[in-house]
C-alpha positions in Angstrom: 96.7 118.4 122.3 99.3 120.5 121.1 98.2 123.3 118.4 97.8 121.8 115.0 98.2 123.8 111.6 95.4 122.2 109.9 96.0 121.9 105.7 93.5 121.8 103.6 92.4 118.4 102.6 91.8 117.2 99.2 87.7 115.8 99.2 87.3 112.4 100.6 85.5 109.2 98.5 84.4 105.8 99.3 86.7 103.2 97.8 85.5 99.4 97.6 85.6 96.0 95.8 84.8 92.4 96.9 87.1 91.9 99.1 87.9 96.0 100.9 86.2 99.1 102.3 87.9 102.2 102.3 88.1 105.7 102.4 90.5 107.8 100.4 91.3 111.3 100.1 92.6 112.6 96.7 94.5 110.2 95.6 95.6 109.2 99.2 94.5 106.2 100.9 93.4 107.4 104.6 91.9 103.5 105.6 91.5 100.4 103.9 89.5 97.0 105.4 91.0 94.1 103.9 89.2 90.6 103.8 90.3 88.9 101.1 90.2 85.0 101.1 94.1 84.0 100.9 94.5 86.3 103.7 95.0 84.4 106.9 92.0 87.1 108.7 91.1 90.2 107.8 93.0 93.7 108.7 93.2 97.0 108.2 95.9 98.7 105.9 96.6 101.0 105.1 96.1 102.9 108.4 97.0 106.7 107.5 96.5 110.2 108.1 93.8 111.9 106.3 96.4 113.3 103.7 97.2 109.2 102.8 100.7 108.8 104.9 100.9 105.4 106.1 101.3 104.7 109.5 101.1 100.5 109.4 103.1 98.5 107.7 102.0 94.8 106.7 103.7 91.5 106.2 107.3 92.5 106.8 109.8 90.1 106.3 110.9 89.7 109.9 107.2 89.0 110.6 105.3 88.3 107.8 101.8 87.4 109.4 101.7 91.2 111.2 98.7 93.1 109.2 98.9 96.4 109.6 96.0 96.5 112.4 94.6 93.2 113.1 92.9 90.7 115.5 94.3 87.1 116.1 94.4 84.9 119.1 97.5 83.0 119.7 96.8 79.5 121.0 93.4 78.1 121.1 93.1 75.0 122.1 96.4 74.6 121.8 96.5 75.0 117.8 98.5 78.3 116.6 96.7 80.8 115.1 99.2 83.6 114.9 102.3 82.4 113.4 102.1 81.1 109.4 104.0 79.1 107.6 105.9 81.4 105.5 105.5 78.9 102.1 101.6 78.6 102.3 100.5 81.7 104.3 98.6 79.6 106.5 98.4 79.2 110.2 97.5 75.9 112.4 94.3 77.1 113.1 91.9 79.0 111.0 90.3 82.3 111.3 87.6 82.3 108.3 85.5 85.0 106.7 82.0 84.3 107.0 79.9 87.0 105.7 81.3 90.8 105.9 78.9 93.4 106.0 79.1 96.9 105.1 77.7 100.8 105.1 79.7 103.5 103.4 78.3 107.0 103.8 78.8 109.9 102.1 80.2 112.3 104.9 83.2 109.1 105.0 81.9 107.5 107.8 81.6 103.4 108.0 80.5 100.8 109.7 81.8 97.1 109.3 80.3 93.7 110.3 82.3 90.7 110.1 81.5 86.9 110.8 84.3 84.9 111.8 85.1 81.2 112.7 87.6 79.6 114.3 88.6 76.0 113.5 90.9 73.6 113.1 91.6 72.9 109.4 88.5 70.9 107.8 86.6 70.7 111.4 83.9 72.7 112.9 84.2 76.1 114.4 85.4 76.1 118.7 84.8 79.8 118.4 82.9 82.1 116.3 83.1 86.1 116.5 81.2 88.9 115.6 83.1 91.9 115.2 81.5 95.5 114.3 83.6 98.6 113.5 82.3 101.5 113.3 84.8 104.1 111.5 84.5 107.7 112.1 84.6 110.4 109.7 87.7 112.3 109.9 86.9 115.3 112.1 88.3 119.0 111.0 91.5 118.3 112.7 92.2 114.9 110.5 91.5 112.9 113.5 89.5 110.0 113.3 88.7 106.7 115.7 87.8 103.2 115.0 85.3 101.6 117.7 85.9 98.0 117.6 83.7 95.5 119.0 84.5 91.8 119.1 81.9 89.3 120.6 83.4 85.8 120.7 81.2 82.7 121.6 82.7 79.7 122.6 81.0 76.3 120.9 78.5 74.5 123.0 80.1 71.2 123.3 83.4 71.6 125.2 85.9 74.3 126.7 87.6 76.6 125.1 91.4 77.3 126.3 92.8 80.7 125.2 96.6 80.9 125.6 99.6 82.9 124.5 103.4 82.2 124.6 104.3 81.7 128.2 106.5 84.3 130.0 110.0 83.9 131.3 109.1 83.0 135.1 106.8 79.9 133.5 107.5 76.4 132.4 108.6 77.0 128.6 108.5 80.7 128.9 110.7 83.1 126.6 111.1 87.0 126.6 108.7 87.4 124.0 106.1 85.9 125.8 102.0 87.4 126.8 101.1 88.7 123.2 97.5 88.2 121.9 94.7 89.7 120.7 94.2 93.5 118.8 97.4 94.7 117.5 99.1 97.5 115.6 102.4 97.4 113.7 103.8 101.0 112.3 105.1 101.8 109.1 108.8 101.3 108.3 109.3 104.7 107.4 107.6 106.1 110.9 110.0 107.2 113.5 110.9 109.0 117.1 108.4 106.2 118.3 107.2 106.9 121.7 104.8 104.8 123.7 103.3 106.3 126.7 100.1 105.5 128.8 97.0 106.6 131.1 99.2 105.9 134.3 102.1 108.2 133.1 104.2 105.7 131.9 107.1 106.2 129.1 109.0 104.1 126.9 108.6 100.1 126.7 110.3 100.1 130.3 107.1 102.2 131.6 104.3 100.7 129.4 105.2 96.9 128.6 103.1 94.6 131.0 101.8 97.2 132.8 98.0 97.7 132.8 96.2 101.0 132.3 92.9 102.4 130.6 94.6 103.3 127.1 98.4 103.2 125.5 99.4 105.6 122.8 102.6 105.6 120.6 103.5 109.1 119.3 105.8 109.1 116.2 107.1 111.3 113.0 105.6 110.4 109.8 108.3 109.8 106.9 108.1 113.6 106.1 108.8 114.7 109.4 105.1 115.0 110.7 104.2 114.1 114.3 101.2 112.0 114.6 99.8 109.5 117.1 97.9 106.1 117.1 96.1 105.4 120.5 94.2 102.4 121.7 91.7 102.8 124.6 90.7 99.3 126.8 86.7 99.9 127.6 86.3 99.3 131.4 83.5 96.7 130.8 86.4 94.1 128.9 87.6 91.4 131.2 90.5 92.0 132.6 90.3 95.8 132.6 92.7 97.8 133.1 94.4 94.8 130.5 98.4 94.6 130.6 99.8 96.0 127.5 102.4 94.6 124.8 104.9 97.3 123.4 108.1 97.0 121.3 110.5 99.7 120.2 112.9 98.6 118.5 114.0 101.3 115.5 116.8 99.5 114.3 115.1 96.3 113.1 112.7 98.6 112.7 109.9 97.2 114.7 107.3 99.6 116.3 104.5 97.4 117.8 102.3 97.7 120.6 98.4 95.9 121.5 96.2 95.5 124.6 97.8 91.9 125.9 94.5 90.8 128.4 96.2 87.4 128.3 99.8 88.6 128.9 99.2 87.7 132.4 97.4 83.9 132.2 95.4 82.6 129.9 91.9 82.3 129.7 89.3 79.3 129.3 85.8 79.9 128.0 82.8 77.4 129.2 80.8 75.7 126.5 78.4 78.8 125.0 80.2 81.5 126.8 80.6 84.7 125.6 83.4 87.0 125.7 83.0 90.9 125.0 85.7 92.9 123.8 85.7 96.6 123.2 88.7 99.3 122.0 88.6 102.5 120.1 91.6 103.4 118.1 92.4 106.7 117.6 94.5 108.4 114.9 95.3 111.7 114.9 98.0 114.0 113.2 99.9 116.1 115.6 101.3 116.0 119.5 99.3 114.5 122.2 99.4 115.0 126.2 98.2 112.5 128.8 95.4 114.9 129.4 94.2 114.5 125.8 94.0 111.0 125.8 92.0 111.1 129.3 89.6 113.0 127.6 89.1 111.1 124.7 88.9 107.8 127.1 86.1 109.5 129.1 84.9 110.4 125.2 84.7 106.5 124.5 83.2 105.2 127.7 80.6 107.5 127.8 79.4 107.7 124.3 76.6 105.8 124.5 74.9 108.5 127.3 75.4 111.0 124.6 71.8 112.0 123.0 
């Protein structure tokens, strides 16, 4: 990591109602956990730094179901459950909000539970998840990670067929084929994006649909501050190293980028399987170097040997 001036933080506080967790510094909102019920799933934004300058950016007209930082599935079982209509806010299929629960502690640290189906409107779950983050304070650089876990369990009656948007070389396929799964989409006001990878990859050319251990987007903050959000694939998911999905696009302006493990083919879960999903997501003010982030991979693979 490049040096970092560190500025003295104004103190951190718990913020929360019925339907979001967060953490906010002065008057600055560093995270937010959002789960309220007219929302289409739950999401995080803000995403900040610890002084409260956005980095995500959610619902924005060009694509109105993008959340800031968020989890959906595109096709299951053939119903869409990424796209909504833009009258109702609602997609085909349904990603509800069981039960959340939640620990705020005092040093800012947090850890989430959620209970999700996913259905069919007015029919029974084909999938449920159990998702657990666990939200680091920030440490005395501003840094701090998210460790998501998503367990999905496929119903016990029938299949369960997990599909994306097919690719240009397949029947039906488009350009903006292979997305799926956790993604990211950066504030308006963010610029100089620059995603880059574990393999030395640069640029959407060197990172989109290519696979490696984590993918990082570097960027200015709207006062001129460098900072980066990472995302790190653990190398007990399925498909690891996963393909990843990045767009750079500062005209529209569209900054987007999310570990695509069906970007490749799609995926089909027997009756009662389980599928295991683990990512940390780092956000940190500052510059980063490949050899930073390969450090805080081997931080995040190995954290459960630490004592």
């Amino acid at each position: 990591m490049v040096g970092l001036e560190v500025e003295a933080m104004e103190p951190i506080s718990r913020s929360e109602t019925e339907t979001s967790i967060g953490l906010k510094s002065g008057e600055g909102t560093v995270w937010q956990f959002n789960f309220e019920p007219e929302a289409s799933k739950p999401y995080f934004h803000p995403i900040a730094l610890e002084d409260g300058t956005p980095l995500t950016w959610v619902r924005p007209p060009d694509h109105p179901w993008h959340l800031g930082l968020w989890f959906s599935w595109k096709f299951i079982n053939g119903l869409n459950y990424w796209e909504e209509d833009r009258e109702t806010g609602l997609s085909e299929g349904r990603s509800t909000v069981q039960k959340v629960d939640r620990e705020l502690h005092p040093d800012g640290s947090a850890r989430i539970v959620v209970h999700l189906n996913y259905h069919a409107p007015d029919l029974p779950p084909v999938l449920t998840e159990e998702r657990a983050l666990q939200i680091s304070a920030p440490d005395e650089s501003g840094s701090y990670r998210v460790d998501w876990t998503s367990t999905f369990t496929a119903w016990d009656e029938s299949e369960v067929l997990l599909d994306r948007t097919p690719l240009p070389n397949e029947e039906g396929g488009t350009p903006w084929g292979g997305y799926a799964g956790l993604s990211i989409r950066l504030a308006k006001d963010t610029s100089d994006w620059v995603p880059f990878n574990s393999e030395g990859g640069s640029g959407v050319e060197g990172t989109k649909a290519k696979r490696a251990n984590w993918c990082c987007t570097s960027l200015k903050t709207s006062t001129g501050k460098d900072a980066v959000v990472a995302m790190f694939d653990h190398p007990e998911n399925r498909r690891h190293p996963t393909p990843w999905y990045t767009i750079n696009r500062p005209e529209t302006p569209f900054g987007y980028f999310s570990p695509a493990l069906l970007y490749e083919e799609s995926m089909t879960l027997n009756p009662g399987e389980v599928l295991h999903l683990e990512y940390r997501i780092l956000v940190a003010p500052g510059k980063f170097e490949q050899k930073d982030l390969d450090v805080e991979y081997q931080d995040f693979i190995h954290q459960e040997a630490k004592p």
